[in-house]
Backbone bond lengths (Angstrom), bond angles and torsions (degrees), N, CA, C in turn:
res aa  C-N    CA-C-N  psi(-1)  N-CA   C-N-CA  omega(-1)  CA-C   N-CA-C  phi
1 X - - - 1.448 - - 1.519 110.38 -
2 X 0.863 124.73 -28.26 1.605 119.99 -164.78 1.592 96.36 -119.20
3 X 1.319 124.46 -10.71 1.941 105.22 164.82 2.142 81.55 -80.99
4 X 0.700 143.49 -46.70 1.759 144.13 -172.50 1.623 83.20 -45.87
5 X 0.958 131.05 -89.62 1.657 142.27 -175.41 1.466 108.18 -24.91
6 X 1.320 115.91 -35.81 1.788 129.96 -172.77 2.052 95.48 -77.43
7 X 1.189 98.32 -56.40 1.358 111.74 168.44 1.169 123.02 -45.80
8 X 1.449 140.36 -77.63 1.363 118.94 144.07 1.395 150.40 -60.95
9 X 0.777 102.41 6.65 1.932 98.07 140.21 1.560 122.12 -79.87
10 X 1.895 103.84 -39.69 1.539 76.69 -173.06 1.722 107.87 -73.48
11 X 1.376 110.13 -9.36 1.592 110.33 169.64 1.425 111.84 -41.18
12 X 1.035 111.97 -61.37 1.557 123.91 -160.92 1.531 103.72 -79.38
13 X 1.551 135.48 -5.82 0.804 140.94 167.19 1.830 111.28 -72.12
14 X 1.579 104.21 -51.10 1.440 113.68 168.13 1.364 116.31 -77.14
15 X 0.979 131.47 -13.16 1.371 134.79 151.52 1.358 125.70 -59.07
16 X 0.948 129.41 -18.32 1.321 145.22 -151.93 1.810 108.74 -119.01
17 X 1.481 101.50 -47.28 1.395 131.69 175.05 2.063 82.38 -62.04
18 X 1.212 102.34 -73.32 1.476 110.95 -165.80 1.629 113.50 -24.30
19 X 1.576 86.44 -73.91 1.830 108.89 -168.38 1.311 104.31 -61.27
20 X 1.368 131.91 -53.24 1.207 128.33 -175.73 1.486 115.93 -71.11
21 X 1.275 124.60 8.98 1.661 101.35 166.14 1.469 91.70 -104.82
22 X 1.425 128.33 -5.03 1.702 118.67 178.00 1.376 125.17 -82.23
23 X 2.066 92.92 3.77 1.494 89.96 -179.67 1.039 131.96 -77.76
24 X 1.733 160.30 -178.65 1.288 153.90 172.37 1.470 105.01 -62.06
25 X 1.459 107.22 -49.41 1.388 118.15 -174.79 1.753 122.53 -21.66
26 X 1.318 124.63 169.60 1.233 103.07 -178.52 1.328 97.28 -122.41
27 X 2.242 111.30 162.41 1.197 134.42 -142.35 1.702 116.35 -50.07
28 X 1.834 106.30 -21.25 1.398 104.80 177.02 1.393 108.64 -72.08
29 X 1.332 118.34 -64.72 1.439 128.95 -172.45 1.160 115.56 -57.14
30 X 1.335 129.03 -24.11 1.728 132.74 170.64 2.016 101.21 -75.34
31 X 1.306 120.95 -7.70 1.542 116.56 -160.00 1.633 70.03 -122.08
32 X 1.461 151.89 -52.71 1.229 132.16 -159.98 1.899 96.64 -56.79
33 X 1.753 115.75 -69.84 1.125 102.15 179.87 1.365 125.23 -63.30
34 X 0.837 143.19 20.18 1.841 137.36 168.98 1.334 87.54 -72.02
35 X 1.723 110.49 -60.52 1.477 137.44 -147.60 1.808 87.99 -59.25
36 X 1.190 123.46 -80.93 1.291 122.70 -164.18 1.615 116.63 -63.01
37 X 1.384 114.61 -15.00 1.946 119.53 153.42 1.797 119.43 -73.78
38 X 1.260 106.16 -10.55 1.303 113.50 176.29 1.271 99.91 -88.24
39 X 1.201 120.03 -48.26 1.516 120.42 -161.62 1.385 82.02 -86.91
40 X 0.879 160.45 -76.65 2.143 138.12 -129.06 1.768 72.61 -75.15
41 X 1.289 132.75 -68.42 1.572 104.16 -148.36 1.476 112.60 -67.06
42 X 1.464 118.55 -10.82 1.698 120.26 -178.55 1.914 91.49 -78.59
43 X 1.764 123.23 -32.99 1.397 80.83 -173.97 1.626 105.80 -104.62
44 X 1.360 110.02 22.92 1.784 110.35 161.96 1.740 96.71 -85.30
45 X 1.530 124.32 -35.15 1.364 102.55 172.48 1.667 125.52 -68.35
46 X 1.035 124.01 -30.36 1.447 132.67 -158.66 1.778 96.40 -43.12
47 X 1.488 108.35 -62.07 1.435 106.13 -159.81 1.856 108.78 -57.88
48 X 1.429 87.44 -52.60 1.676 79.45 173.29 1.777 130.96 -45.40
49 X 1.795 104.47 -39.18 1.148 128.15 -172.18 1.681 107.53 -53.34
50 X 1.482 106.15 -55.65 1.404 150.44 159.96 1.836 98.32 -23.48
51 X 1.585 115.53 -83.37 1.199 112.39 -169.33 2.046 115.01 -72.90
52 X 0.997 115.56 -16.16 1.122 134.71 179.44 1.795 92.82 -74.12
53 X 1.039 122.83 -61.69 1.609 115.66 -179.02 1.717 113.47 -56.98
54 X 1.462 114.05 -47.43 1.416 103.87 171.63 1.364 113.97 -69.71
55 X 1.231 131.43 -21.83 1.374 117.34 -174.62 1.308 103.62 -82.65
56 X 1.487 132.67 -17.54 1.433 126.11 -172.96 1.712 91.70 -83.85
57 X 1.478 114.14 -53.20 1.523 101.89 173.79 1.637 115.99 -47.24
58 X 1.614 140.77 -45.90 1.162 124.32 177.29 1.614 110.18 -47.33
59 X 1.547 117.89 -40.92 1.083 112.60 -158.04 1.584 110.66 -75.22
60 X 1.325 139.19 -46.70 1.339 139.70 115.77 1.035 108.78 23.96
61 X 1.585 113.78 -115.50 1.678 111.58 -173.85 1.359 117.89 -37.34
62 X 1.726 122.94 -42.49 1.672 111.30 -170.13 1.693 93.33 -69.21
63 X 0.920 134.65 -22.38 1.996 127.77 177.34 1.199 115.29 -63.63
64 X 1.340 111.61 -34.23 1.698 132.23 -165.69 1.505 85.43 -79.29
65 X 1.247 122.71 -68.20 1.559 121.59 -161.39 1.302 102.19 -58.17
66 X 1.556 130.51 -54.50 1.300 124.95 177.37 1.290 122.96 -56.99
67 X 1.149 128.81 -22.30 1.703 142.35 170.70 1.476 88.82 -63.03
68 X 1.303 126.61 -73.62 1.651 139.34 -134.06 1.690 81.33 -71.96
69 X 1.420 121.58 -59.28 1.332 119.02 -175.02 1.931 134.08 -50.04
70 X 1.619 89.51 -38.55 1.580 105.03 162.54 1.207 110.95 -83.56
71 X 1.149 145.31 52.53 1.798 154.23 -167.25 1.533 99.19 -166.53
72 X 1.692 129.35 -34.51 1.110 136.14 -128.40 1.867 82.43 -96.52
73 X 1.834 120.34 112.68 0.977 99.19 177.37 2.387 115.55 -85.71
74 X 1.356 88.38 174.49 1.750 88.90 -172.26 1.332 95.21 -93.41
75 X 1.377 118.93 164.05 1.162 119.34 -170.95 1.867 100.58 -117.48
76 X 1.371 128.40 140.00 1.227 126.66 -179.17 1.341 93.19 -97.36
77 X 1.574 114.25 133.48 1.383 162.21 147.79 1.343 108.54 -30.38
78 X 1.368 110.83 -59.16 1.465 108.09 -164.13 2.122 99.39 -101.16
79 X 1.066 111.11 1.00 1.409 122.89 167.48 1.640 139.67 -108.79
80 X 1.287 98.36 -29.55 1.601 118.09 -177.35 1.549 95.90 -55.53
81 X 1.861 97.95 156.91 1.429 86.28 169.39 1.566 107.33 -133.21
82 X 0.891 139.63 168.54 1.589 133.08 -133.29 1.926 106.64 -78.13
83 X 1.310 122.82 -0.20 1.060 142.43 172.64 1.430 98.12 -90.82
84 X 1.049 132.80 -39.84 1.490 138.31 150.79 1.413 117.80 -33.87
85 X 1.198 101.79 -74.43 1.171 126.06 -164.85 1.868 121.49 -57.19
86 X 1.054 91.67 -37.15 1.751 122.24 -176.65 2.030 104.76 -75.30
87 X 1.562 101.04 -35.12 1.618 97.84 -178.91 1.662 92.83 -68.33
88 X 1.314 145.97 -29.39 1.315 126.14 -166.03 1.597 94.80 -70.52
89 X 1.734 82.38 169.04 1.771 99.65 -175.46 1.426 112.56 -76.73
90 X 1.393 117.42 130.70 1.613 132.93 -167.03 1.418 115.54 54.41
91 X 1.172 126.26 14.82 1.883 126.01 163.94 1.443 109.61 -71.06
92 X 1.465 122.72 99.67 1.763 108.63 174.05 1.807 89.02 -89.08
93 X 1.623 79.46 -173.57 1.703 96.20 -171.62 1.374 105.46 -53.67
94 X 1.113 133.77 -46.09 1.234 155.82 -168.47 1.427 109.52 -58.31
95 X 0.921 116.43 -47.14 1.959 122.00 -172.24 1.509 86.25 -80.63
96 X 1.578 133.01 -40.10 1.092 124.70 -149.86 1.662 109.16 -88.23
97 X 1.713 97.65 -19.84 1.528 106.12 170.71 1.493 105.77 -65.57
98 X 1.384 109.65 -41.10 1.876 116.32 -174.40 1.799 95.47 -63.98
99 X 0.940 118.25 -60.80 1.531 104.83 -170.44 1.550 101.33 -51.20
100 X 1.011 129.04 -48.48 1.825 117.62 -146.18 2.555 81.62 -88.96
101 X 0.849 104.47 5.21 1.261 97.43 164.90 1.366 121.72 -104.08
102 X 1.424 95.18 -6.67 1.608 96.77 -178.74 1.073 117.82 -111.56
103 X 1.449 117.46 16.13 1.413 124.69 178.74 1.651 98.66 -65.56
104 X 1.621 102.07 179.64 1.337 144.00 -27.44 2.173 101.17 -56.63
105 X 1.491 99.75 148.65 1.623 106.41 172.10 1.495 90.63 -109.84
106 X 2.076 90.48 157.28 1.502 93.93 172.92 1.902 100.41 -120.26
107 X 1.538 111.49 10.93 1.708 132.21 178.46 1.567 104.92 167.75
108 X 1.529 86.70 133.89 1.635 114.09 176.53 1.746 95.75 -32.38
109 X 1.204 121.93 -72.24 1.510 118.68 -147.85 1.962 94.96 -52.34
110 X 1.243 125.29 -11.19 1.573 119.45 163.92 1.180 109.91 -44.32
111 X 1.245 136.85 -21.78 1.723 127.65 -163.90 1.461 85.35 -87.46
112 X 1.471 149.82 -37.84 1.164 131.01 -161.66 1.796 108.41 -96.46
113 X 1.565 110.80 -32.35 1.521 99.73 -167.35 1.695 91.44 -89.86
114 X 1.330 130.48 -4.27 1.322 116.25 147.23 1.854 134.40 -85.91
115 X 1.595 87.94 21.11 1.652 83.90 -164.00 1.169 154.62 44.47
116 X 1.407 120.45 24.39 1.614 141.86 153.97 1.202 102.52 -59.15
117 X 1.370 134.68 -50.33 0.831 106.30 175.89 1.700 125.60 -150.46
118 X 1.629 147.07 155.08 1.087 116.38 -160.33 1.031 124.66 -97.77
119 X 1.592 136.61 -178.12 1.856 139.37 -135.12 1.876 76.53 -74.79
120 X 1.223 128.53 -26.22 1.505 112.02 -137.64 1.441 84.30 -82.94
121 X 1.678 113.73 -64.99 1.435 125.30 179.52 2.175 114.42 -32.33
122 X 1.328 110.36 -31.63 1.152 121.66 -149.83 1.869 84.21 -72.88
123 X 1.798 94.19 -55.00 1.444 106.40 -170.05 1.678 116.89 -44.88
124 X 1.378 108.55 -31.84 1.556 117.35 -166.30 1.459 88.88 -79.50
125 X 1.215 134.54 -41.42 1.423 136.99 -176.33 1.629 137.08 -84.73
126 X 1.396 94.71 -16.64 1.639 113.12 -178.12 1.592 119.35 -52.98
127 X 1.088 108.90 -31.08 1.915 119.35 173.67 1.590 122.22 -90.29
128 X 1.267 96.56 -5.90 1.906 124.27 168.21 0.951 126.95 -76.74
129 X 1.203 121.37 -41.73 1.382 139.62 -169.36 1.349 126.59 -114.07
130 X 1.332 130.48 176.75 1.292 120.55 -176.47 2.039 83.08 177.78
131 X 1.328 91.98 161.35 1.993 122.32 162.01 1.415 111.01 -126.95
132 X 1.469 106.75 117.56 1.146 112.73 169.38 1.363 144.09 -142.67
């Protein structure tokens, strides 16, 4: 609906361009109104123009994230090694020493009902990881 809305304006922009050079009028006053039909329909377009650009940017970044995420490899639990372990978000050396001590896992959610580590930490990590 609103690239259709983008579309007619610039219609009425060439419309305007059109009719007004067929008028009798002479070459200034036929170029003043083009000029001032360009401008009212350029600032009835802006807002539309406006939300149409952020929504193409949302759509962008959510592609980017889904690209970056289908690329994003998982890290095995019962394999990683604590240099591994430490690139995930909020793992210091320390949590990462507790995981590779708490091997073997038989599923990720083991780091929490064994308490290595907590529901919050698990959440930042749950799409990272994997047992396999």
């Amino acid at each position: 609906m609103k690239i259709q809305g983008c579309m007619a304006i610039a219609g009425m922009l060439l419309a305007a361009a059109w009719f007004g050079a067929g008028c009798g009028d002479d070459a200034a006053e036929r170029e003043r109104k083009i000029h001032d039909e360009a401008a009212k329909a350029a600032a009835q377009a802006k807002p539309v123009v406006e939300e149409a650009g952020r929504a193409v940017k949302a759509a962008v970044d959510g592609a980017k994230e889904g690209w970056d995420k289908g690329t994003q490899k998982t890290l095995d639990l019962n394999e990683a090694s604590e240099d591994d372990l430490t690139g995930l978000p909020g793992i210091s050396k320390r949590e990462a020493r507790r995981i590779i001590a708490g091997r073997p896992y038989k599923d990720e959610h083991q780091l929490v009902s064994r308490k290595i580590l907590t529901q919050a930490q698990y959440e930042k990590i749950k799409n990272d990881v994997a047992v396999k």
